[in-house]
N, CA and C atoms as a LAMMPS dump frame, in Angstrom:
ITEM: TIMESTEP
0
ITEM: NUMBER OF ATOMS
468
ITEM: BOX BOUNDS ff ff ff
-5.0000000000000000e+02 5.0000000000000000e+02
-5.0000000000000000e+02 5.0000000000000000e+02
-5.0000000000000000e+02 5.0000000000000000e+02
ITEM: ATOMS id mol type element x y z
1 1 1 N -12.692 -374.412 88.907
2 1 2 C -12.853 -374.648 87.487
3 1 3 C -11.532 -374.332 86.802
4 2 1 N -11.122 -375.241 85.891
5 2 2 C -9.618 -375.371 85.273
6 2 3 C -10.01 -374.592 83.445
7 3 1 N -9.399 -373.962 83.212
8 3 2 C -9.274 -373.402 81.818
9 3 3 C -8.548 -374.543 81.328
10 4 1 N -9.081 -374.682 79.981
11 4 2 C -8.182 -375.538 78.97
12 4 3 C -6.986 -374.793 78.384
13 5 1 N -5.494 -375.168 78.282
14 5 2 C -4.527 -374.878 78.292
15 5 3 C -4.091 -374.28 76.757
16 6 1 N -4.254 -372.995 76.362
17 6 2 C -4.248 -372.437 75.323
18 6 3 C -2.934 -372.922 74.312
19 7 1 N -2.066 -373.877 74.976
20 7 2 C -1.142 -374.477 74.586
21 7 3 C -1.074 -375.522 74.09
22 8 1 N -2.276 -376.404 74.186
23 8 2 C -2.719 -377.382 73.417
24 8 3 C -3.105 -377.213 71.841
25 9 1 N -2.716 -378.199 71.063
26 9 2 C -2.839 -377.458 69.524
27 9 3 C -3.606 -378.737 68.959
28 10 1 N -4.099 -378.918 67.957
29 10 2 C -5.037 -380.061 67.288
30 10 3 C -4.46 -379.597 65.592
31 11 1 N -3.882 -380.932 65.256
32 11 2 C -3.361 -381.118 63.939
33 11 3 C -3.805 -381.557 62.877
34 12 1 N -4.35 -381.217 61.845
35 12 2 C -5.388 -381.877 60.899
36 12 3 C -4.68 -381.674 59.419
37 13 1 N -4.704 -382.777 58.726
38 13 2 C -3.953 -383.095 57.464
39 13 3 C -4.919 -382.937 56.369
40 14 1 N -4.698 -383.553 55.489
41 14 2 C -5.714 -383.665 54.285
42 14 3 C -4.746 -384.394 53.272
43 15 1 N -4.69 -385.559 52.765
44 15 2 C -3.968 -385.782 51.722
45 15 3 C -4.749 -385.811 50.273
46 16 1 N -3.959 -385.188 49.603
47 16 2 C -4.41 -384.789 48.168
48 16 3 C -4.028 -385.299 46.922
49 17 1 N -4.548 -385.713 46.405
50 17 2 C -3.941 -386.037 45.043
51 17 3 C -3.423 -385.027 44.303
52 18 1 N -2.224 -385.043 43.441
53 18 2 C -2.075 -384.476 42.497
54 18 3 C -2.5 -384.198 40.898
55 19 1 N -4.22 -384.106 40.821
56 19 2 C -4.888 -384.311 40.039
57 19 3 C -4.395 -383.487 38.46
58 20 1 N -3.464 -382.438 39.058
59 20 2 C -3.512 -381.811 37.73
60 20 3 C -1.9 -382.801 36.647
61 21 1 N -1.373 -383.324 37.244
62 21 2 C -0.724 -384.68 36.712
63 21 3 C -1.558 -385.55 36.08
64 22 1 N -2.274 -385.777 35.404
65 22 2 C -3.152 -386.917 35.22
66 22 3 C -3.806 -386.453 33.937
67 23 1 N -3.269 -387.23 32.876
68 23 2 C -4.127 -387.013 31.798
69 23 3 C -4.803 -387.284 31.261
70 24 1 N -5.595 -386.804 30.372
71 24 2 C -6.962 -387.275 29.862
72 24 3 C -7.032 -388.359 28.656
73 25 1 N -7.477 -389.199 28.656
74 25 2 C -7.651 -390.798 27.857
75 25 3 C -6.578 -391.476 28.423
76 26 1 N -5.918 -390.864 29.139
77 26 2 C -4.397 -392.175 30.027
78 26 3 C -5.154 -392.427 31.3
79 27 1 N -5.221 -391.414 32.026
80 27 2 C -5.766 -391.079 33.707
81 27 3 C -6.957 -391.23 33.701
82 28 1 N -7.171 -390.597 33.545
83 28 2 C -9.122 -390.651 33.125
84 28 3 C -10.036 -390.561 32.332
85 29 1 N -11.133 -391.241 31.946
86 29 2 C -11.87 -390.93 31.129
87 29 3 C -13.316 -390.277 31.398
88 30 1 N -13.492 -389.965 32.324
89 30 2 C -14.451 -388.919 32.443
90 30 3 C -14.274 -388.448 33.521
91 31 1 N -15.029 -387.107 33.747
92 31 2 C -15.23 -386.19 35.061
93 31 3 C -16.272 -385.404 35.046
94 32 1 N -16.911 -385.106 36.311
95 32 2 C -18.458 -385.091 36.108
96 32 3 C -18.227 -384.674 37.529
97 33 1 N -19.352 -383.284 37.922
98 33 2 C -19.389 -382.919 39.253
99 33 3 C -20.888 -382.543 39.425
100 34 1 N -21.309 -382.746 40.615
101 34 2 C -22.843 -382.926 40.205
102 34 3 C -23.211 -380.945 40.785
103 35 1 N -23.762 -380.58 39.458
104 35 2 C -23.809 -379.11 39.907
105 35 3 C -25.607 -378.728 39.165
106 36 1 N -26.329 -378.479 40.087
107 36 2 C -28.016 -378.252 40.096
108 36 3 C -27.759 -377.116 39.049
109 37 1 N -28.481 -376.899 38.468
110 37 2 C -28.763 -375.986 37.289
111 37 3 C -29.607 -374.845 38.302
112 38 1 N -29.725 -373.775 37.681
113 38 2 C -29.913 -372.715 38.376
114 38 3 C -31.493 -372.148 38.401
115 39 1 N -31.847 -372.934 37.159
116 39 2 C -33.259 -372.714 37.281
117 39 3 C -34.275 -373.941 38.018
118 40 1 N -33.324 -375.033 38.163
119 40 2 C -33.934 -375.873 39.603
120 40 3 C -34.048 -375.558 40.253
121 41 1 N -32.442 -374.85 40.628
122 41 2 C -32.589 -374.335 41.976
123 41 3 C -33.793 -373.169 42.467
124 42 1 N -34.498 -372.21 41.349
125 42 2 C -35.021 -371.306 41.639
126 42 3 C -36.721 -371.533 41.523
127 43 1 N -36.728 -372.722 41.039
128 43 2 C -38.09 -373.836 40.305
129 43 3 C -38.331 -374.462 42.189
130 44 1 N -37.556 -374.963 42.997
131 44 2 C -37.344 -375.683 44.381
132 44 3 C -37.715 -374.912 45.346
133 45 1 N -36.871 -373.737 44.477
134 45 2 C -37.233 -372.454 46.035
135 45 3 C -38.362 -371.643 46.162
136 46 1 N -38.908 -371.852 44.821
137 46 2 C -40.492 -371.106 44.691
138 46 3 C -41.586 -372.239 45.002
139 47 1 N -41.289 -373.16 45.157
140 47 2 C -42.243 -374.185 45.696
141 47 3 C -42.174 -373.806 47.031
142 48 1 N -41.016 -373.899 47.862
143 48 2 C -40.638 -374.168 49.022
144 48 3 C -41.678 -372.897 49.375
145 49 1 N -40.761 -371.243 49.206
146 49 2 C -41.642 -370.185 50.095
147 49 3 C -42.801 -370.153 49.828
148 50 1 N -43.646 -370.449 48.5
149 50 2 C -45.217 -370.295 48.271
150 50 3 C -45.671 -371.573 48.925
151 51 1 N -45.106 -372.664 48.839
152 51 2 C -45.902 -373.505 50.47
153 51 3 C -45.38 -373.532 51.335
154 52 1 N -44.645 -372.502 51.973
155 52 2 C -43.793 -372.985 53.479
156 52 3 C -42.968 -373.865 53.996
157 53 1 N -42.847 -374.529 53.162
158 53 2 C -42.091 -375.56 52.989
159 53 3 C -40.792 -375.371 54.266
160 54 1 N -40.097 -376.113 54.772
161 54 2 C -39.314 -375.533 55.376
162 54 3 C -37.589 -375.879 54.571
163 55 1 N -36.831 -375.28 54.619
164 55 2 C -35.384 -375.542 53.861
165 55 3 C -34.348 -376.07 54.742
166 56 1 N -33.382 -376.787 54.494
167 56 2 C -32.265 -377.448 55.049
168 56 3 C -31.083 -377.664 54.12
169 57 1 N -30.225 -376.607 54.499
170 57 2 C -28.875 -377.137 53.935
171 57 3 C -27.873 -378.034 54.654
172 58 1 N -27.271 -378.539 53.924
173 58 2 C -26.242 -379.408 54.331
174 58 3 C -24.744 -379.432 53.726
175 59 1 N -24.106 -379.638 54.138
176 59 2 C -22.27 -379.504 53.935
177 59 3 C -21.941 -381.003 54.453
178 60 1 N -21.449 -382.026 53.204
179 60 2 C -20.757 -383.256 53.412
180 60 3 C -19.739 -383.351 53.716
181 61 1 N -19.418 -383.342 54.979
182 61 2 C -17.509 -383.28 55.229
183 61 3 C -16.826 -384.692 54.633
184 62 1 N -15.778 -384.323 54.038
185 62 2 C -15.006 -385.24 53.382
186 62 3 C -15.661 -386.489 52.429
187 63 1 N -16.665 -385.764 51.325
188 63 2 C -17.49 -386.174 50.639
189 63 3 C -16.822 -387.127 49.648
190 64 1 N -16.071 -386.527 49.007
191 64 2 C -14.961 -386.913 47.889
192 64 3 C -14.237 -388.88 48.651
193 65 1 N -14.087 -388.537 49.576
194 65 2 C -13.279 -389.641 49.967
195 65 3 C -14.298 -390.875 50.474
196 66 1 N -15.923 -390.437 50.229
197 66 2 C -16.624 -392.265 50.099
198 66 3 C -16.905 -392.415 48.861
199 67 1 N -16.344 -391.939 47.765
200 67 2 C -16.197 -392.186 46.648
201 67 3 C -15.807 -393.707 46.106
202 68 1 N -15.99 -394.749 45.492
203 68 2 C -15.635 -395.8 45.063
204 68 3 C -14.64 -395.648 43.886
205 69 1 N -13.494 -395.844 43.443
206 69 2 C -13.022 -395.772 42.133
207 69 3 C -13.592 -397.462 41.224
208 70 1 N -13.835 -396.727 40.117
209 70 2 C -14.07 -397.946 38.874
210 70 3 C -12.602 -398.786 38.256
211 71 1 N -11.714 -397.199 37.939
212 71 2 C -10.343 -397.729 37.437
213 71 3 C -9.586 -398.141 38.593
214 72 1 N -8.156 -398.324 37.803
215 72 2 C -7.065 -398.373 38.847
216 72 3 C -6.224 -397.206 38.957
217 73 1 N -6.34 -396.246 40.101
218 73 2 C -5.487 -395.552 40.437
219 73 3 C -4.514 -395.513 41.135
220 74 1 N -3.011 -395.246 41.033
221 74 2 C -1.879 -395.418 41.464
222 74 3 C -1.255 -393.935 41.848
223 75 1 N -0.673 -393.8 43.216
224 75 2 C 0.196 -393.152 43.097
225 75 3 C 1.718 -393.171 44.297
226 76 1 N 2.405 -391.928 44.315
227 76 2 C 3.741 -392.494 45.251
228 76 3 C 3.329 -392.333 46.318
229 77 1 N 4.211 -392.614 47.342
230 77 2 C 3.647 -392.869 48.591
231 77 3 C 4.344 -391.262 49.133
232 78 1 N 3.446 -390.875 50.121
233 78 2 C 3.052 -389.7 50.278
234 78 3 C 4.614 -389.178 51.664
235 79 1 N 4.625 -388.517 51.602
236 79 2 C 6.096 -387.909 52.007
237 79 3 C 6.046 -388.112 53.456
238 80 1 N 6.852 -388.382 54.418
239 80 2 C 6.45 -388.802 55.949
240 80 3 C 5.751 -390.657 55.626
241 81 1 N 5.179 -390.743 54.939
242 81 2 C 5.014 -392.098 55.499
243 81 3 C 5.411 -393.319 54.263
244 82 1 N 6.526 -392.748 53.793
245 82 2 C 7.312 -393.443 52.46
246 82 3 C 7.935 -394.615 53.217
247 83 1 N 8.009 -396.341 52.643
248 83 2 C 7.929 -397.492 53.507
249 83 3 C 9.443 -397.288 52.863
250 84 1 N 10.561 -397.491 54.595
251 84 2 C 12.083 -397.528 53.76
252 84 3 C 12.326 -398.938 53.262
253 85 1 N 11.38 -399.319 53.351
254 85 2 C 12.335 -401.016 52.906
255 85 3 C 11.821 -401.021 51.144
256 86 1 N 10.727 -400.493 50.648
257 86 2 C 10.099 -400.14 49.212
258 86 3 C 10.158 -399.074 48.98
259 87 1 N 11.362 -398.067 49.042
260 87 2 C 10.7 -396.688 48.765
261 87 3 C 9.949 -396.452 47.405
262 88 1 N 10.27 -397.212 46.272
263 88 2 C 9.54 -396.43 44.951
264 88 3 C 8.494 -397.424 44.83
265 89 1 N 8.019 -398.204 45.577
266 89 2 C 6.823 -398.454 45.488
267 89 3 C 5.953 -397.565 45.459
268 90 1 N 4.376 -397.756 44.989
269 90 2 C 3.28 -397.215 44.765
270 90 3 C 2.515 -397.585 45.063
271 91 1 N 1.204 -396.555 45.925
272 91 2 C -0.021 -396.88 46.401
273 91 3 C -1.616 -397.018 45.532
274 92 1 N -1.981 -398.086 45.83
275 92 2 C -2.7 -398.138 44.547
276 92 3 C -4.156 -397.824 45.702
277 93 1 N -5.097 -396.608 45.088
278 93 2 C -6.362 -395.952 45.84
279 93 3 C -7.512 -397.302 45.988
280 94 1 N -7.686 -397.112 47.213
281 94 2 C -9.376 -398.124 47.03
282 94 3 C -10.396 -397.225 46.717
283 95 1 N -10.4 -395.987 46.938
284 95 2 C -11.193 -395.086 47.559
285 95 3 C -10.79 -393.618 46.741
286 96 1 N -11.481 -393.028 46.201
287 96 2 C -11.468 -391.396 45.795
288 96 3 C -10.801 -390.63 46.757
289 97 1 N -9.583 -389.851 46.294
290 97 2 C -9.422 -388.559 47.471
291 97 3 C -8.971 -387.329 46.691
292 98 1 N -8.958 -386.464 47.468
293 98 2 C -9.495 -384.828 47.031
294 98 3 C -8.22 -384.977 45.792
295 99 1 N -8.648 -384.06 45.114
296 99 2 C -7.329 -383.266 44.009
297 99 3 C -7.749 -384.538 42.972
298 100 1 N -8.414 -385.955 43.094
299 100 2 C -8.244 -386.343 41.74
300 100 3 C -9.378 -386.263 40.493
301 101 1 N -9.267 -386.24 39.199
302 101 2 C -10.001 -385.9 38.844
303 101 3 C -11.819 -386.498 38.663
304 102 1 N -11.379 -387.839 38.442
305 102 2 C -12.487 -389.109 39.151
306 102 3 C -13.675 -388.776 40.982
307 103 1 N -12.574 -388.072 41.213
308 103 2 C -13.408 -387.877 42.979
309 103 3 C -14.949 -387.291 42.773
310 104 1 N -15.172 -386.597 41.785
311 104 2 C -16.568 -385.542 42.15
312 104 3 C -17.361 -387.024 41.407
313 105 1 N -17.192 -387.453 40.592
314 105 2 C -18.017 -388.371 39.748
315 105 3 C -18.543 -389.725 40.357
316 106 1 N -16.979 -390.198 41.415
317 106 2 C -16.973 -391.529 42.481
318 106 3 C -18.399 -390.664 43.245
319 107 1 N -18.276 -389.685 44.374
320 107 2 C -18.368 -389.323 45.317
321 107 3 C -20.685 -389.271 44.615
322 108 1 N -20.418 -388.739 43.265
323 108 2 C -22.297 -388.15 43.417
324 108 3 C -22.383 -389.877 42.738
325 109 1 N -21.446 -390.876 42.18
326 109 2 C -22.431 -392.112 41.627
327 109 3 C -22.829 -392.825 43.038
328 110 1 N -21.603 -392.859 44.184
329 110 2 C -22.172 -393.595 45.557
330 110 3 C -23.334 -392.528 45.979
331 111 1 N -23.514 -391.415 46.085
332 111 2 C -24.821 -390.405 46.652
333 111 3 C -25.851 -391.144 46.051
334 112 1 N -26.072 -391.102 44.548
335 112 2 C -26.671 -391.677 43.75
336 112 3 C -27.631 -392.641 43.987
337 113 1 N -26.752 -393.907 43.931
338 113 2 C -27.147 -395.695 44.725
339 113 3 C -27.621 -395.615 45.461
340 114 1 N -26.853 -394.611 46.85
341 114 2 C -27.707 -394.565 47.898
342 114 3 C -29.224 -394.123 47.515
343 115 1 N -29.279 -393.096 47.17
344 115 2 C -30.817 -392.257 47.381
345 115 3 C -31.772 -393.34 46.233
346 116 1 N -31.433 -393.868 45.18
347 116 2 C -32.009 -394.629 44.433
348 116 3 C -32.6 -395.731 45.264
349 117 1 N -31.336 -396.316 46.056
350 117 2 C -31.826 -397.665 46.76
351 117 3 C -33.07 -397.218 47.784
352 118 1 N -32.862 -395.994 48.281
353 118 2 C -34.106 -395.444 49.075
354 118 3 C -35.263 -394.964 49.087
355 119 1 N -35.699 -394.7 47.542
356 119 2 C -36.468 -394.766 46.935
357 119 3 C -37.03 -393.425 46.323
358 120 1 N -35.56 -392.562 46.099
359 120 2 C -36.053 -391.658 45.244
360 120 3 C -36.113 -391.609 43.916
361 121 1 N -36.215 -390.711 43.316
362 121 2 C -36.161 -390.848 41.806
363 121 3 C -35.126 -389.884 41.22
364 122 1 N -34.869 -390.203 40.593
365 122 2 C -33.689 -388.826 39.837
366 122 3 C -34.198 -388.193 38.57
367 123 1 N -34.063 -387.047 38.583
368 123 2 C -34.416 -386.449 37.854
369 123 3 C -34.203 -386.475 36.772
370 124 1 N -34.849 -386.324 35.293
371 124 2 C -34.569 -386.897 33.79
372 124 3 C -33.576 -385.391 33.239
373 125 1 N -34.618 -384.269 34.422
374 125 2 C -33.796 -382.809 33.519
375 125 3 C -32.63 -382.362 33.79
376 126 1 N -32.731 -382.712 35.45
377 126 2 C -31.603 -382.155 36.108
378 126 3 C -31.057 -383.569 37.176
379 127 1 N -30.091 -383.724 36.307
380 127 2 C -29.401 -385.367 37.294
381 127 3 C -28.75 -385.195 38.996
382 128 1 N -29.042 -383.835 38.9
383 128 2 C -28.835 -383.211 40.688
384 128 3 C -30.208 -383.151 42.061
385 129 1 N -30.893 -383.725 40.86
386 129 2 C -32.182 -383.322 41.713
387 129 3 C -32.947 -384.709 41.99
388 130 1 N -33.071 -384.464 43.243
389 130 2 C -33.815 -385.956 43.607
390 130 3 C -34.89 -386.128 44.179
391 131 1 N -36.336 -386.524 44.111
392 131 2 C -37.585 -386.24 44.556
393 131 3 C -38.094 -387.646 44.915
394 132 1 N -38.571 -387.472 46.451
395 132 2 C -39.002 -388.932 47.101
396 132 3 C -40.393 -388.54 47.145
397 133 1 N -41.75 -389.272 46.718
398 133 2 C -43.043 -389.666 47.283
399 133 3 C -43.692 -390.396 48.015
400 134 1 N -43.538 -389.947 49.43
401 134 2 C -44.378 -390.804 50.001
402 134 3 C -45.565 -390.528 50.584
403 135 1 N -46.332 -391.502 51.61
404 135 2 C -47.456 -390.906 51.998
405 135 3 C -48.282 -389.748 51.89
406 136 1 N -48.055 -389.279 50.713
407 136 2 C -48.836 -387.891 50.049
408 136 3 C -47.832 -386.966 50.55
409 137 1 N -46.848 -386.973 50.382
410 137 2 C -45.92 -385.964 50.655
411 137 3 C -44.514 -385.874 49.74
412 138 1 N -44.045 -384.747 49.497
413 138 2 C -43.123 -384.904 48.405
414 138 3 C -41.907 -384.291 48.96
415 139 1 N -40.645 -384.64 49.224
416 139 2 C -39.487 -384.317 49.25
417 139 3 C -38.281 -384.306 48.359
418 140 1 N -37.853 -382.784 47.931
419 140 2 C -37.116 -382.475 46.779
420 140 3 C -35.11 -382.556 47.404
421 141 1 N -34.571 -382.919 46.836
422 141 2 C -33.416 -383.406 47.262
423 141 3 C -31.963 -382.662 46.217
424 142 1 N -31.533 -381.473 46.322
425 142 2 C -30.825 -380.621 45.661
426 142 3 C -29.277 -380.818 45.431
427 143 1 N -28.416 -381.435 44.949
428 143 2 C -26.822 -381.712 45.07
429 143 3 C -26.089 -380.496 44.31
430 144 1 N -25.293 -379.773 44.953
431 144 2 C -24.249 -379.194 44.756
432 144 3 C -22.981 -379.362 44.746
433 145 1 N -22.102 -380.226 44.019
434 145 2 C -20.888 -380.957 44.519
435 145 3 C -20.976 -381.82 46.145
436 146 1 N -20.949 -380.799 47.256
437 146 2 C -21.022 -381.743 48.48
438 146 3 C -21.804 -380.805 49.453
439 147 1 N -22.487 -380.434 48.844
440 147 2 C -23.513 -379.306 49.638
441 147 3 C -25.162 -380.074 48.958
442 148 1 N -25.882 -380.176 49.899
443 148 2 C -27.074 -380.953 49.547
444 148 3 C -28.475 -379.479 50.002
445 149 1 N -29.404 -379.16 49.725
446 149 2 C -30.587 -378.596 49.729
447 149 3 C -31.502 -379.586 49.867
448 150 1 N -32.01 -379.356 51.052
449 150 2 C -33.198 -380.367 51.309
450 150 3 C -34.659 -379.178 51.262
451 151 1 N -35.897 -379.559 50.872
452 151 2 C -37.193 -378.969 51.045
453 151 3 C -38.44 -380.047 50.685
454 152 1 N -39.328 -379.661 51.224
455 152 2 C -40.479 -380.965 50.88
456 152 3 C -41.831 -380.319 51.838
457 153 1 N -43.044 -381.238 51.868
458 153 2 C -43.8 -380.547 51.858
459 153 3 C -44.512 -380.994 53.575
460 154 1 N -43.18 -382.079 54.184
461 154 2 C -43.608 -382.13 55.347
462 154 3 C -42.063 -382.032 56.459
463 155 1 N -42.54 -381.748 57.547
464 155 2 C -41.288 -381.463 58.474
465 155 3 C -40.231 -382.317 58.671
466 156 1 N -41.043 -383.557 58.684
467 156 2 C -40.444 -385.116 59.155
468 156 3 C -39.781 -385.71 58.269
């Protein structure tokens, strides 16, 4: 049996926007992060333990970036992969990525569509909260920026 070679390394990036550049009525016109109110959250969790309900959290890795943008966002091309034949060209985003201010708003309107198209409902009080009915069973659906709370009243 061979040990894996403690010398091997794994490299992981993240490119970021420089969101705090970006101003407000030029850059963007709104920003919006989807954050459950606290007495949902405590309204969800007293359902859950007084029926047993069982709980499931979840963590969306790289949530921000299936975000759709509405506007047009532009920016320079990112250091290491600057094109020499255009250098002051500019990259124009298809897609939301971290640091901009648009990302939390792209990222919960696609969550959104989705769970709508699937047939939940959204909530009138709390626009974080999402509740599906089916077959006599009710499943409550909790958004925290990119952390989701699942509970409902069957396993499946």
């Amino acid at each position: 049996m061979t040990c894996p070679s403690p010398l091997i390394f794994t490299y992981n990036t993240l490119l970021v926007a420089k969101g705090f550049h970006q101003r407000p009525d030029i850059d963007f016109t709104e920003t919006f992060s989807p954050i459950v109110k606290p007495v949902t959250i405590r309204l969800i969790l007293t359902l859950a333990v007084t029926n047993g309900w069982p709980l499931r959290q979840l963590d969306v890795n790289n949530a921000f970036l299936q975000g759709s943008l509405s506007d047009d966002v532009y920016m320079t091309q990112p250091l290491g992969f600057v094109d020499s034949t255009k250098p002051h060209h500019v990259c124009k985003l298809q897609k939301a990525i971290y640091g901009l201010r648009q990302a939390p708003r792209a990222w919960y309107n696609e969550l959104r569509s989705f769970l709508l198209a699937t047939g939940f409902v959204n909530s009138q009080c709390d626009t974080s909260l999402f509740i599906l009915r089916r077959s006599g069973h009710t499943l409550y659906l909790l958004v925290y920026v990119d952390d989701i709370i699942i509970t409902g009243s069957s396993k499946s």
